[in-house]
C-alpha positions in Angstrom: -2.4 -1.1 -37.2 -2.8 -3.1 -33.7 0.9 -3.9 -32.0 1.3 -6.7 -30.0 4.5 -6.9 -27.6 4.7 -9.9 -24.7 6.4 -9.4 -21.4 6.1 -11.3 -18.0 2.4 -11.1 -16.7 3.1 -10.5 -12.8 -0.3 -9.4 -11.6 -3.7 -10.1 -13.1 -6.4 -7.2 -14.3 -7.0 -5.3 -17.5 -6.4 -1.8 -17.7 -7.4 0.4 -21.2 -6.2 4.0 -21.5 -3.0 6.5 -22.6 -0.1 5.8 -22.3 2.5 7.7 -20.3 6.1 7.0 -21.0 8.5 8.2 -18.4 11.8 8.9 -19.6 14.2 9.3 -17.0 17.3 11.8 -16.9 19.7 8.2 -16.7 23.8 9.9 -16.5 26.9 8.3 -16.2 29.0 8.4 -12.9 32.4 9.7 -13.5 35.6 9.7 -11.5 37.7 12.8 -10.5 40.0 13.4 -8.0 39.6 16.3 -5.4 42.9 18.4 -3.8 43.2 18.0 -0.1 41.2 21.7 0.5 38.4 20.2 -1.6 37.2 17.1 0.6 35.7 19.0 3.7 33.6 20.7 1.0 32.8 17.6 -1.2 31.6 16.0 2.2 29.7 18.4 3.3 27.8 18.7 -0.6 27.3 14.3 0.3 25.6 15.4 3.8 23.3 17.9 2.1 22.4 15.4 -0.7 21.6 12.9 2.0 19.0 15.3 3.9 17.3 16.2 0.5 17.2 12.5 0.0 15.4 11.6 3.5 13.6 15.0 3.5 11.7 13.9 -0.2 10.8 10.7 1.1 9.2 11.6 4.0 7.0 13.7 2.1 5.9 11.2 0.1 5.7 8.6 3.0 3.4 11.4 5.4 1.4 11.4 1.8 0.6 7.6 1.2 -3.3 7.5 2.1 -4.9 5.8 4.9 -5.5 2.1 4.1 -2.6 1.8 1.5 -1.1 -2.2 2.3 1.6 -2.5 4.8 4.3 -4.0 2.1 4.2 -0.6 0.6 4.7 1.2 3.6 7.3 -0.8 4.5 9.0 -0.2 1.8 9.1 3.1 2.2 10.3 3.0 5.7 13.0 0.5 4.5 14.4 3.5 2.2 14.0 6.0 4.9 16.3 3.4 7.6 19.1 2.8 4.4 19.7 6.8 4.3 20.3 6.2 8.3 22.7 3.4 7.9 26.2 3.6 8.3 26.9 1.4 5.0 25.7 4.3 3.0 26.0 7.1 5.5 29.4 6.8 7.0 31.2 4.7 3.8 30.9 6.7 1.3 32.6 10.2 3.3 35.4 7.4 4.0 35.8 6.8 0.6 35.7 10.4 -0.3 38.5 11.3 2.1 41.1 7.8 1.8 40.8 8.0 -1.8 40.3 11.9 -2.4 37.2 11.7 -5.1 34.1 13.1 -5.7 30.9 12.0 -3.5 29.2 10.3 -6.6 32.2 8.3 -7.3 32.0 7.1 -3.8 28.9 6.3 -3.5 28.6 4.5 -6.5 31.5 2.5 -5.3 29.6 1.8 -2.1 26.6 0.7 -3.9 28.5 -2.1 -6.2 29.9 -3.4 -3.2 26.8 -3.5 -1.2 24.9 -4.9 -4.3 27.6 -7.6 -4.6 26.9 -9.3 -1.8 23.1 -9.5 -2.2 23.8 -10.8 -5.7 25.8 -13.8 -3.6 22.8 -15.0 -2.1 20.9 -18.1 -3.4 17.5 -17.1 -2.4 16.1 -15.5 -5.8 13.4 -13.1 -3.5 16.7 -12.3 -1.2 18.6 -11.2 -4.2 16.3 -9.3 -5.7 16.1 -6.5 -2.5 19.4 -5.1 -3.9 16.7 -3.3 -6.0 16.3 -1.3 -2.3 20.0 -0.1 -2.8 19.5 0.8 -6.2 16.8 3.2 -5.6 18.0 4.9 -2.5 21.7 5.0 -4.0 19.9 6.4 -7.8 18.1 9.0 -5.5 21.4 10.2 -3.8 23.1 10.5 -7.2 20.1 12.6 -9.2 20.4 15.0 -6.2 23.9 15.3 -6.3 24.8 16.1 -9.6 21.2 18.2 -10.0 19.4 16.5 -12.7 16.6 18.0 -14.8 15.5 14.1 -15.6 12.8 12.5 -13.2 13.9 10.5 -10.5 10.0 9.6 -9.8 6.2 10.5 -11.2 5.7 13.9 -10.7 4.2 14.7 -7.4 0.9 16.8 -8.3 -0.9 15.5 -12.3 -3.9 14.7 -11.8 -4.1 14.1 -15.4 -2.3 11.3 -15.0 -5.4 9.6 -13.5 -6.5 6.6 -15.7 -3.0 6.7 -17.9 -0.8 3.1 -18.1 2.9 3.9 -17.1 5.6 3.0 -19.1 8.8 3.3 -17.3 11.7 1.4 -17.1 11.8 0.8 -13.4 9.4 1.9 -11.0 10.5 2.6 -7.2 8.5 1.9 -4.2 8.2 6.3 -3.9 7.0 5.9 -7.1 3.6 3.4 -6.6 2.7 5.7 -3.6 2.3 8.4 -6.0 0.9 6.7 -8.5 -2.3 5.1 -6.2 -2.3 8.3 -4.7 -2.8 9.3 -8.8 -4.6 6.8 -10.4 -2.7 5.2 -12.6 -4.3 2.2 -14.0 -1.3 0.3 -15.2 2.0 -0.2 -15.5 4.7 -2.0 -17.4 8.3 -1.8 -17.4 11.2 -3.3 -18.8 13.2 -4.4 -16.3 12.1 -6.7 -13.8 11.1 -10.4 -12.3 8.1 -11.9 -10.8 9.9 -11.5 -7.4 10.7 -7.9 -8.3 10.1 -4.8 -5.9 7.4 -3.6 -9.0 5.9 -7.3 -8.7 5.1 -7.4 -5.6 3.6 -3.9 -5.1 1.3 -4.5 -8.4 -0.2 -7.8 -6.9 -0.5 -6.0 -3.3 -2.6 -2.6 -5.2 -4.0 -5.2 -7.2 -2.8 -2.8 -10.7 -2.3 -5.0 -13.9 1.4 -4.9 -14.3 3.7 -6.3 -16.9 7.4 -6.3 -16.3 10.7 -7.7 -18.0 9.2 -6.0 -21.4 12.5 -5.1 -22.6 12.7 -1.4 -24.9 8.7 -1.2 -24.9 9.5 2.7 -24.7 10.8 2.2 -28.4 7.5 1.0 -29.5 5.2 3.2 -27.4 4.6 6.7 -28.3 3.1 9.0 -25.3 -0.8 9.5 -25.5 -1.5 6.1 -27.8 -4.0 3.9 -26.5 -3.2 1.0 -24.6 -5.0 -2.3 -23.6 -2.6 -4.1 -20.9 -3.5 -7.9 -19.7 -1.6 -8.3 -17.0 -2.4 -12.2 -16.4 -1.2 -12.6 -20.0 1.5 -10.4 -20.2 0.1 -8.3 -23.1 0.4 -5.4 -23.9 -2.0 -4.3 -27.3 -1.2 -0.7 -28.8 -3.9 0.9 -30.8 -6.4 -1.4 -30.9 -9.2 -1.6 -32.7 -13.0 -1.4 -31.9 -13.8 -5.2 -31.5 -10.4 -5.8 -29.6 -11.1 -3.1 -27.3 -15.1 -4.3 -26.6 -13.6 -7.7 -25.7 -11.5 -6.0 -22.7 -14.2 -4.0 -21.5 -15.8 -6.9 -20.7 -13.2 -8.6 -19.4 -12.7 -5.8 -17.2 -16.1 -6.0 -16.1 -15.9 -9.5 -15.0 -12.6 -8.6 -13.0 -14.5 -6.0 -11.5 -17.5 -8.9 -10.4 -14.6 -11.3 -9.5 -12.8 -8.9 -7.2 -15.8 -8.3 -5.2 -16.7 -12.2 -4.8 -12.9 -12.8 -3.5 -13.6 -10.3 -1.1 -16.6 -11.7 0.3 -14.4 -15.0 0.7 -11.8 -13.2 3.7 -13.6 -15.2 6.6 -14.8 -18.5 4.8 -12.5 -21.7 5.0 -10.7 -23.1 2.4 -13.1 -26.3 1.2 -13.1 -28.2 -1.8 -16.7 -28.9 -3.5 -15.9 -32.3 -2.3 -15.9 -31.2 1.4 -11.8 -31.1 1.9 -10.4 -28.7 4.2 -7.2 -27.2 3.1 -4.9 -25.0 5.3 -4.1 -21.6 3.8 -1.0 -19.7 5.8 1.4 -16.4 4.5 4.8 -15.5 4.2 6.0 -13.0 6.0 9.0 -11.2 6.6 8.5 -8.3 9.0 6.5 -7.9 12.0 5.0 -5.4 10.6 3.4 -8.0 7.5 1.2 -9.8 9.5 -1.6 -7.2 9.3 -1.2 -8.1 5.1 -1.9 -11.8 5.7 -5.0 -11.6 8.2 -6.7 -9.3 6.6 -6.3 -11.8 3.8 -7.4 -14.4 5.7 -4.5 -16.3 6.1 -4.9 -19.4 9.4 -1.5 -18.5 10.5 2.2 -17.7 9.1 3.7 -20.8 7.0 6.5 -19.1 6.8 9.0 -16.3 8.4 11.7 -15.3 7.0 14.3 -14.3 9.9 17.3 -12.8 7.6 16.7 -9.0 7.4 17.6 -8.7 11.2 21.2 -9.9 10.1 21.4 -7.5 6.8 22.9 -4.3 6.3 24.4 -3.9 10.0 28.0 -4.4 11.4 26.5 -6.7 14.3 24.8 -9.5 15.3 21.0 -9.4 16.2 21.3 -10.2 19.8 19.1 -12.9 21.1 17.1 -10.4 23.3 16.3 -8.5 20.2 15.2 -11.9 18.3 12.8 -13.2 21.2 11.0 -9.2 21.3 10.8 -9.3 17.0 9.5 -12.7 17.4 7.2 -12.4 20.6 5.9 -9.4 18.4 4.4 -11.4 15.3 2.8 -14.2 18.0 1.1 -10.9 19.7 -0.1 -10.0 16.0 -1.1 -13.1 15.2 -3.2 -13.6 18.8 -3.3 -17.5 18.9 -2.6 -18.5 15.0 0.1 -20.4 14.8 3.8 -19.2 13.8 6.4 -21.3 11.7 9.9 -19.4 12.0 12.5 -20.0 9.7 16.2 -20.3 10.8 18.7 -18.1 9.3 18.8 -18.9 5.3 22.2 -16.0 4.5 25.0 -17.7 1.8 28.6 -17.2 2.9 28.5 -13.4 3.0 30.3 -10.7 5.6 27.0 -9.3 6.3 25.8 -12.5 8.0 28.7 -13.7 10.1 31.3 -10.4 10.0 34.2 -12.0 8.4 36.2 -11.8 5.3 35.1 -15.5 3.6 34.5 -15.6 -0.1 32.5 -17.9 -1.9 32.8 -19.4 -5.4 29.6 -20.5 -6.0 27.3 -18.8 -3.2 24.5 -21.4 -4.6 26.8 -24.3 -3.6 28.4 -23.1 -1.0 28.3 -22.4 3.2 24.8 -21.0 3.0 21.6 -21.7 5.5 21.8 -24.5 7.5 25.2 -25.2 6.6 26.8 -21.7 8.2 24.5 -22.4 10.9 26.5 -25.4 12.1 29.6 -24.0 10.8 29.1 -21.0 13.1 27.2 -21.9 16.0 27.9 -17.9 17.8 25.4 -17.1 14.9 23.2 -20.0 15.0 22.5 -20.9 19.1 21.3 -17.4 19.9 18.6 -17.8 17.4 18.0 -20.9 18.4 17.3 -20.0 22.2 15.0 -17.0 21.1 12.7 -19.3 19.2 12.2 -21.5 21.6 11.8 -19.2 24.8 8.7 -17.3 22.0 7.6 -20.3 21.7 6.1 -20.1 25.4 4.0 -17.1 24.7 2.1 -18.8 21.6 2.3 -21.5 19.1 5.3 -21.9 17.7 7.1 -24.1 14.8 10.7 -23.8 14.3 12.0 -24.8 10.8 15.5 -25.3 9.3 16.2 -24.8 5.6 18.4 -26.4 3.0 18.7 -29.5 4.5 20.3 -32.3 2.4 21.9 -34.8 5.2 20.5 -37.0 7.8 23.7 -36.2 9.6 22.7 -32.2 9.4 19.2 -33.7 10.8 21.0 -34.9 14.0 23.3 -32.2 14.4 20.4 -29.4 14.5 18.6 -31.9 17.1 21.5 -32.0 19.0 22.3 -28.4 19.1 18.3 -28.1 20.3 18.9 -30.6 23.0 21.8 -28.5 24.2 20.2 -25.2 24.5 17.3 -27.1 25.9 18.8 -27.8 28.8 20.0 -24.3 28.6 17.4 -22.7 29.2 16.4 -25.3 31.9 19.4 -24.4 33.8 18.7 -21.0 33.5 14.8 -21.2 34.6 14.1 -19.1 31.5 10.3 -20.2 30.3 10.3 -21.7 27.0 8.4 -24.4 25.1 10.7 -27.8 25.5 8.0 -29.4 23.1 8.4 -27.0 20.2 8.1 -28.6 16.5 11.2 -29.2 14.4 10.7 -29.6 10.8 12.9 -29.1 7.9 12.6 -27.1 4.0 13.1 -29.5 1.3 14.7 -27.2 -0.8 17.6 -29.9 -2.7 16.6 -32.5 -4.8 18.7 -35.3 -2.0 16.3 -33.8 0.4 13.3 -34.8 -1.7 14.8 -38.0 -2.9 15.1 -38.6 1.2 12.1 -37.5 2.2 10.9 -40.4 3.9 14.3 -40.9 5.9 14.1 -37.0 6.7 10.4 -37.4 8.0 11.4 -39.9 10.6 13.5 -37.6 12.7 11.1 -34.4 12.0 8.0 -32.8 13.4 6.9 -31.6 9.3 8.6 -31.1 6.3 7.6 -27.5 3.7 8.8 -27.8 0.1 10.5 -24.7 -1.2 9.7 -24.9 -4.5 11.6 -21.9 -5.8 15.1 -23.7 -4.9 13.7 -27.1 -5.4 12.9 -26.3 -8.8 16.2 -24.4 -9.8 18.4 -27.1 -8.0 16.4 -29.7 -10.1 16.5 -28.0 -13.9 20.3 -26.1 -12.8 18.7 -23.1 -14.0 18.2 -19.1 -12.0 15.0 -18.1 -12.5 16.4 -14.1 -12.2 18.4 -14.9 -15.0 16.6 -13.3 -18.5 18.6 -15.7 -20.5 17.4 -19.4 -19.0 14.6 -18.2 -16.9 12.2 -20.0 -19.7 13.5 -23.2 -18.3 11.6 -22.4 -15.2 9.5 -25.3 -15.0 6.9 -25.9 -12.2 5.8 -28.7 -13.9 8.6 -30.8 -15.4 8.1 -34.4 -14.5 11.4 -34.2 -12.3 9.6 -31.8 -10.1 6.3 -33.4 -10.2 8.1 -36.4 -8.6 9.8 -35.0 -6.3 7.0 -33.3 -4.9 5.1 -36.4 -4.9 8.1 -38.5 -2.9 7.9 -35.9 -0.2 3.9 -35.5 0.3 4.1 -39.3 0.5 6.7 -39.8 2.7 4.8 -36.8 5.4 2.0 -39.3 4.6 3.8 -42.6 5.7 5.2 -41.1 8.6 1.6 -39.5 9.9 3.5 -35.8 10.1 2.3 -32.6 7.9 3.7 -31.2 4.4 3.2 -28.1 3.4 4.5 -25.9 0.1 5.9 -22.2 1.2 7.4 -21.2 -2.6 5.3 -19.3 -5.2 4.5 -21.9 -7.0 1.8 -22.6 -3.3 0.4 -18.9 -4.4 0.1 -19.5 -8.1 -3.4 -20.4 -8.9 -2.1 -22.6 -12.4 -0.8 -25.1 -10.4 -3.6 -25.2 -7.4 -5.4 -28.2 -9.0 -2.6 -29.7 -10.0 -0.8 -29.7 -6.3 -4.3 -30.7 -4.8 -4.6 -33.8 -7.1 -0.8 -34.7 -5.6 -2.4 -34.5 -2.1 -1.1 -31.2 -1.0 -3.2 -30.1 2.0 -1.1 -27.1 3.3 0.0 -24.4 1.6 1.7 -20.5 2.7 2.2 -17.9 0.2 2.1 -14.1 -0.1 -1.0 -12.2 1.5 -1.8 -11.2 -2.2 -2.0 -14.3 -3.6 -4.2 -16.1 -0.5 -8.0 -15.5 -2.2 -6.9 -16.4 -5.3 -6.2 -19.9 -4.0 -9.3 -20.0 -1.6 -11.3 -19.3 -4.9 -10.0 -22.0 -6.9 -10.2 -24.6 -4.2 -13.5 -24.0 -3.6 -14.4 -24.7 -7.2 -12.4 -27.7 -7.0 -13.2 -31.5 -6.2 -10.3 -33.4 -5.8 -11.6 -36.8 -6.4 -11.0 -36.1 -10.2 -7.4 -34.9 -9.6 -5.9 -37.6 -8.1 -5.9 -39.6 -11.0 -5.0 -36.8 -13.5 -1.8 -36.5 -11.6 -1.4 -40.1 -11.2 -1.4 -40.1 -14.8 0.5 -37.2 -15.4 3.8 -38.8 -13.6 3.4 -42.5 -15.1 3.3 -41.2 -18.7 6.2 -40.3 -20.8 4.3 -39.1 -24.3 4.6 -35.3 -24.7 1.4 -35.0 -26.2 -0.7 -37.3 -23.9 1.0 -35.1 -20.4 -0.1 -31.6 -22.5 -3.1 -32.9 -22.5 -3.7 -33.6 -18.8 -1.9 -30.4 -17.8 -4.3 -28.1 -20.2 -7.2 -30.2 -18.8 -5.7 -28.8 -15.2 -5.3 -26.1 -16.6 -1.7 -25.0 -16.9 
């Protein structure tokens, strides 16, 4: 008999074949103290765990095949740079020496600590790159206490070619080997749609499912699988008619893939003949290659944090203004919007000992930035001296105060004159525009547009501000609601007030790169919208099919009515 079982869909396809459930050799770290004669020793057995570490993912990193997407690369590079850094190179032998214990014990403490203050931040993409520390640090500790259980795929099966994996993470070691093997699938049970496993399905384009909590109960090794990643399905032996309906689902995936790519170099036109602006989200130099190759008109969005993370310094201003002058080079005359520092109240961003009670609430973005202006005016002065070699948009999140507004201008005017003093070139004409990330912002909007160049809704805090809900969290994430009449309206307030004030509005959050809500967001009179590289033909496809003179009164509609019925109606006729 059939078995259904639901998880979260994170990117689309349908894949039929065996399953392969990987069971892990998961152990329990335990503490025990060493004599004094035993730590030189116990060091030395961390070291040698370390270069084992490094030495297996290089292998698999001079292994990942020509043409594999930079995000996966990068993520294996990220790895290889954490076993380099001092936070889990040089802490843990501390550890093992102050406190005389064994190398796992320390670096488990290590890892809890680190992982602790990525679990502080509010920015739910942010937090979930703990997973980074978790892999390297689960690496460390197989090696060290020589288990016989997998840490990854094993290296050389080609049998596994065609198989769905069923595991309950997956690392980012772990989807080079399986490209490099042909796995046609995956689900796990653990996981979020801005999960390491997430993003790396939508960028090898692999149906995925993850967030399917004990599917390796219900899963036996070898049974047939049909897995729908758009859906979130998984079907275990099915039968004859279920399986001829996927085939031919696959086969128009196949057709659809194909059409999207044929799309890279087109415009972004409605059927009605309006031109929409399609940017990406980046957050390395090294990303940008993702996005243009998707097509993308520019970078909507830069995300400047990981220079500040995992490093006992600050990123000097010389080393901001080459990172930065880097992407513009990339990007060879597209334009650039650069995000200003978005770090909660953590050591890692400003190198001191302040605790937060509520990281969400609290001295985080904009907020430390005026708080600490050492942190804040050196970013400032890089942006704005890039600016000069290309163009250039400088963009503050979390704002929630007119006052903030004036301060940020003010602090601009300053280092203006700055850098005028100092003959440095720089663009004295750069755009300022702010993130509408809190629901005063929105509710402000047209006040907020007077004083700004553009405004960019961030939906993913907008929305979780609006409904008090995480949308990591398993047990209220359901509450995530992109389209709960609150949101709607606040959306609305702020692509009206750009409107009123002749300046742009654009949407950076996921719900920009999630096709369900395209033709709704169109129909509110959203004209600009950034999102992930994998995301960006998806949109261009729908928008083409699109004509927006019949949305705008579906979504006028949709926000003057209050029956449940009659809104379910509109939004399944826009199809969400």
């Amino acid at each position: 008999m059939s078995l259904q079982i639901t998880g979260i869909g994170v990117s689309r396809g349908v894949a039929i074949g065996t399953a392969h459930v990987l069971m892990r050799g998961d152990f329990d770290v335990s503490e025990y103290s060493l004599p004094k004669e035993g730590i030189a020793d116990e060091i030395r057995r961390f070291r040698h765990a370390l270069e084992i570490a490094r030495q297996q993912l290089r292998e698999i990193r001079n292994r990942i095949p020509s043409g594999t997407t930079a995000d996966i690369v990068e993520f294996i590079d990220t790895h290889l740079l954490m076993l380099e850094d001092s936070t889990l190179t040089v802490a843990p032998e501390h550890l093992i020496q102050s406190q005389s214990i064994n190398a796992e014990w320390a670096v488990k403490q290590q890892r809890d600590a680190l992982v602790e203050v990525f679990e502080a931040m509010d920015d739910a993409y942010l937090r979930t790159r703990k997973d980074d520390i978790d892999h390297v640090v689960n690496r460390i500790l197989h090696i060290l206490n020589h288990s016989d259980g997998q840490t990854s795929l094993p290296e050389d099966n080609p049998a596994l070619s065609g198989q769905i994996l069923i595991a309950d993470e997956l690392s980012p070691a772990d989807t080079v080997l399986m490209q490099h093997q042909g796995i046609s699938a995956f689900v796990t049970e653990y996981g979020g749609p801005l999960s390491h496993t997430a993003i790396i399905a939508r960028s090898l384009a692999i149906p995925a499912i993850v967030g399917m909590h004990n599917i390796r109960r219900y899963i036996r090794d070898g049974e047939t699988l049909i897995v729908d990643g758009q859906r979130g399905i998984v079907i275990a032996d099915p039968d004859e008619a279920t399986l001829d309906f996927y085939r031919e689902k696959q086969a128009a995936e196949r057709q659809r893939r194909l059409q999207l790519f044929q799309l890279t170099r087109e415009p972004a036109v409605s059927r009605d003949a309006v031109r929409i602006e399609l940017l990406g989200n980046i957050e390395l130099p090294s990303d940008v290659q993702a996005i243009l190759e998707a097509g993308a008109e520019g970078v909507g969005l830069y995300r400047t944090e990981f220079m500040y993370m995992n490093r006992d310094d600050l990123p000097s201003e010389d080393e901001q203004l080459e990172r930065y002058t880097a992407v513009i080079r990339e990007l060879n005359g597209l334009p650039l919007t650069i995000r200003t520092l978005d770090l909660g109240a953590d050591k890692t961003a400003n190198n001191d000992d302040r605790h937060c009670i509520n990281p969400a609430l609290g001295l985080r973005a904009v907020r430390l930035c005026l708080h600490d202006h050492s942190l804040f005016r050196p970013q400032l002065r890089a942006i704005m001296r890039a600016a000069a070699e290309g163009p250039v948009r400088m963009m503050i999140p979390m704002l929630s105060s007119q006052q903030e507004i004036f301060q940020v201008l003010n602090l601009i005017r300053d280092v203006r004159n700055e850098l005028v003093a100092q003959n440095l070139p720089f663009d004295p004409t750069i755009p300022v525009g702010g993130m509408i990330e809190v629901p005063a912002a929105a509710l402000a909007a047209d006040i907020f547009a007077q004083h700004l160049d553009f405004l960019s809704i961030g939906t993913n805090d907008l929305i979780q501000y609006t409904l008090a809900i995480d949308r990591v969290d398993d047990e209220v994430n359901y509450l995530y609601d992109p389209a709960h009449p609150a949101v709607l309206q606040l959306i609305q307030r702020v692509i009206q007030a750009g409107a009123a004030a002749g300046i742009p509005v654009s949407m950076c959050g996921e719900m920009a790169g999630d096709t369900r809500y395209t033709r709704l967001l169109l129909g509110l009179g959203l004209s600009q919208f950034s999102m992930q590289a994998a995301s960006l033909l998806e949109v261009k496809d729908a928008i083409k099919h699109i004509d927006t003179r019949e949305l705008r009164p579906l979504a006028e509609r949709l926000l003057s009515i209050h029956d449940l019925a009659a809104r379910q109606e509109i939004l399944t006729i826009l199809g969400i």
